[in-house]
N, C-alpha and C positions, 0 to 999 in steps of 0.2 A: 265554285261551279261543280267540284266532283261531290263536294259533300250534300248539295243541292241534288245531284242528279243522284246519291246515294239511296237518300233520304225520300225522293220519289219513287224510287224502283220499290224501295221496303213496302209501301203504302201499299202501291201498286199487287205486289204477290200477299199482300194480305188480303187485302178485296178479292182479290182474284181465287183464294184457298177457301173465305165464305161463300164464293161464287161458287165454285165446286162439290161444298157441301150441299148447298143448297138446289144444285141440279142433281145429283145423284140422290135426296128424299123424294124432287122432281119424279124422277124414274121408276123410283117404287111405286109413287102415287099410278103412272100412268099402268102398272103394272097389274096393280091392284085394279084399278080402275076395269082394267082390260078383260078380267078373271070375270068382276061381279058379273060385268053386263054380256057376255059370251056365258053364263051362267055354267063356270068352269070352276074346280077345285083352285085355292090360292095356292100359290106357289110356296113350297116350304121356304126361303128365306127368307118369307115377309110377312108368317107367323108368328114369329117372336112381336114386328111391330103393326100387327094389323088393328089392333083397335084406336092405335095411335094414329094411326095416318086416317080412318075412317072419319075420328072428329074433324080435320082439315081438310078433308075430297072434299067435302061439299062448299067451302071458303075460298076453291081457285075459281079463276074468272075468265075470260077472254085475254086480258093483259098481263095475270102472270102468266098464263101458261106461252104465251106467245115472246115473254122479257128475255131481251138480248144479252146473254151471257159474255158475249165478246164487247167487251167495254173499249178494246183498241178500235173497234171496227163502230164503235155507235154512231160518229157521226157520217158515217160512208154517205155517199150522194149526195150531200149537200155541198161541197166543192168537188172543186177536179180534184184527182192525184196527183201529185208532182214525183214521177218514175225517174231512176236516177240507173243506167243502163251500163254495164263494164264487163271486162273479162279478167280469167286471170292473167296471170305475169306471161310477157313473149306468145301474146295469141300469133297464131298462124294465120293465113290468108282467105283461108275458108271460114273457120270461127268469127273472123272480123266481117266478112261476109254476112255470116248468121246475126250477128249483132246489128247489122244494118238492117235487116232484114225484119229484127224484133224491134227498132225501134220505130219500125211503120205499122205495128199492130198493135200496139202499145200505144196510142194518141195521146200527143201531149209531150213526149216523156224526152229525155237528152240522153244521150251518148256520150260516155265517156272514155279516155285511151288510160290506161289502167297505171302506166308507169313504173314508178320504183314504189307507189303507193302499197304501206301495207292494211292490214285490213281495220285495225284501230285506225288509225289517219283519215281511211277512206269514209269511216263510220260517223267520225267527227265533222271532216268535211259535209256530207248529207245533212247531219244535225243541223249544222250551225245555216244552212242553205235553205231551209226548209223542205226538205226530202221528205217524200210521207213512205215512199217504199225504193228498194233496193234491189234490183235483178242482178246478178252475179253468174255467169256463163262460164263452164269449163270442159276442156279437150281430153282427148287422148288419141294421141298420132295423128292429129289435123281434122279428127270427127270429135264435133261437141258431145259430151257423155252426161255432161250434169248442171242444173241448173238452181241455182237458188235464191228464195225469195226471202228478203227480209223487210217489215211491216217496223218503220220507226216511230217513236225513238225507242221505246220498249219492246219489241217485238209482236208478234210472233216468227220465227223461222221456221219456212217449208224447205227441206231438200227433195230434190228430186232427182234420178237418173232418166238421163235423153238416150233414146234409141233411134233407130232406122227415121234420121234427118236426111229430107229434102229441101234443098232449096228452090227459090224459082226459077233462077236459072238451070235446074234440072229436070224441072217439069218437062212433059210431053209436047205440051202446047204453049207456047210462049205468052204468061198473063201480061193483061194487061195494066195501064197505068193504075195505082190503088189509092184511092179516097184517103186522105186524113181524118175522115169524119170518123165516130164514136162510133163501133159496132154493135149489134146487137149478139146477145152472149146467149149460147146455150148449153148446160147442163144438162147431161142425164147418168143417172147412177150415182147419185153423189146422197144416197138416201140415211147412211149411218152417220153416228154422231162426229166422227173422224171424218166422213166425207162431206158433211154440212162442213166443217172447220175447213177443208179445203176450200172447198166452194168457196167461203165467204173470201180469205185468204187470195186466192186468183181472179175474184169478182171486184175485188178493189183496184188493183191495176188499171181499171178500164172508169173512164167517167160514163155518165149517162149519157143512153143514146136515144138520138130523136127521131119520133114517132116515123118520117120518112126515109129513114136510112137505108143505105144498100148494103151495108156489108154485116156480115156475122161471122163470127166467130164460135167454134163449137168445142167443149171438152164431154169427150165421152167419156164415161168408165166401163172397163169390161174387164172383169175378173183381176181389178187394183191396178189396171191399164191403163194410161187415159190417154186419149187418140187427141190431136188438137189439129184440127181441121181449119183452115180460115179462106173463104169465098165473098164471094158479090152477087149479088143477086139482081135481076132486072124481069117487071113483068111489061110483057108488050102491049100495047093501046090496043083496046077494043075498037068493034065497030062505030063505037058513038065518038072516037077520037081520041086526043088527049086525056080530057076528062072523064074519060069512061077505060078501066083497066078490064082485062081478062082475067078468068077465072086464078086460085093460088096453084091450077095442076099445070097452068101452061108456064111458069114462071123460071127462065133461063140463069141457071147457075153454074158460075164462074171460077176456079179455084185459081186461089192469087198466092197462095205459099207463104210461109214455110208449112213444112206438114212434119211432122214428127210423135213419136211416142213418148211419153212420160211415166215414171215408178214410184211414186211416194215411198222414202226410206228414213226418213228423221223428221220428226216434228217436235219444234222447240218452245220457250216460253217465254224466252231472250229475243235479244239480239246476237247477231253473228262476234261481235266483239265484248259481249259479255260473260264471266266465269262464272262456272257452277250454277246454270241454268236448271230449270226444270225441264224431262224429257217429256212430253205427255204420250208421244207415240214415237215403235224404234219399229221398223222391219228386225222379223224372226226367220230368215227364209230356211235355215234347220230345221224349225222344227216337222215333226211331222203331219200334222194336220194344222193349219193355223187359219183362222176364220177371216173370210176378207172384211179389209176395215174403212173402206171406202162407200159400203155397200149394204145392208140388210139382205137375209133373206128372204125369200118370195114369198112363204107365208107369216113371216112377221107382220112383212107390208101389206099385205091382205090384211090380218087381223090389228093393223094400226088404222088402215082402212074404213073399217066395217065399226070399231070403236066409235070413231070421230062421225059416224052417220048414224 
């Protein structure tokens, strides 16, 4: 079995190293691409291979330029997720709280009490269960500060740090009872290549939601922030009855908790119980200037914009 699961992981980071190459020629192409038709100077690093890439601009299509890089995530939607929900060692009263709390936003998913399990056992366990993903929840002084997700059996691992949690017993207004149904998910800012990988990454937790659901779920990003908002929504009957709803500005929205802030600080290429992983992204918060990675900036996204029209 280990030699078995050796011998797929090898496979695995080798496809995934030509995947790699082949998205960052991707990038030049789009770069180039971007220069001719804004009828702008090319960019000096991509001098050296601009005739090269010219003979192949005109050979992509709709479906590579659109091929799913994340080969852990290809078959997303087409099952549920099976979420496997824990904390760390000797949670407190509040964190077990929050854990109850995420396994009502999370549809589908099981709770679990953490034990004397260490994180190899806990890993294996999942495996052998059919786990497809791993939340892992941790404190400091009775307030949850980090949270991590891990995508089996190979990964990828998101770490994140939690800020300023609410729960809903903290709320203002006391929500009310919450749907088990599939949320609808909203993203915004998640426009850079590190931010689509989040995305996909926190987008699979969740099965597909149908077309009449009430509840949403929202991740903002705001300068590598991301706000995580979760509500219900109900629009009222128009004049014509049942059958006939009111406009989407009269529509009453609910917030049903938890609420909290998240930080993306490691992203990995493993699993949490695997060594010598690939980092693909690590927070730098020394340095002096560091570009956000969640996010492009404003006039890239114009000029990515205005390309694709």
């Amino acid at each position: 079995m280990l030699r078995q699961t050796a011998r797929l992981r090898k496979e695995y980071l080798l496809k995934k190293a030509l995947e790699d190459k082949e998205s960052a020629t991707f990038e030049k192409k789009r770069k180039l691409e971007s220069a001719l038709a804004n009828n702008k100077a090319i960019p000096t690093e991509l001098k050296k291979d601009d005739l090269k890439l010219r003979k192949t601009l005109d050979l992509d299509d709709d479906k590579t330029k659109e091929r799913m890089l994340d080969d852990e995530y290809a078959f997303m939607g087409t099952k549920d997720p099976q979420v496997l929900i824990t904390t760390s060692r000797d949670p407190s009263s509040r964190l077990t709280q929050f854990l109850k709390e995420l396994r009502i936003v999370f549809p589908g998913s099981q709770r679990m009490n953490r034990g004397h399990y260490v994180v190899k056992e806990l890993m294996e366990l999942a495996r052998s269960k059919g786990i497809t993903d791993v939340v892992m929840v941790h404190e400091h002084r009775g307030e949850p500060d980090g949270l991590v997700v891990c995508h089996l059996p190979f990964g990828p691992t998101a770490y994140f740090g939690v800020s300023n949690c609410v729960l809903r017993h903290d709320l203002n207004e006391k929500p009310p009872t919450v749907s088990e149904a599939a949320p609808h998910l909203i993203f915004h800012g998640f426009t850079a290549k590190t931010g689509r990988r989040v995305k996909t990454i926190l987008q699979a937790l969740f099965p597909p939601a149908k077309p009449f659901g009430e509840r949403v779920v929202t991740f903002g990003n705001y300068h590598d922030t991301i706000f995580f908002r979760h509500h219900s929504f109900e629009r009222p009957n128009g004049p014509g009855g049942e059958d006939h709803k009111n406009k989407a500005s009269t529509v009453e929205l609910t917030e049903q908790g938890p609420r909290f802030c998240m930080r993306l600080f490691r992203l990995e290429q493993g699993a949490i119980d695997m060594k010598d992983v690939q980092v693909e992204w690590v927070l730098r918060p020394y340095f002096n200037r560091q570009r956000e990675a969640l996010a492009e900036p404003e006039e890239e996204v114009k000029e990515a914009a205005k390309a694709d029209t």
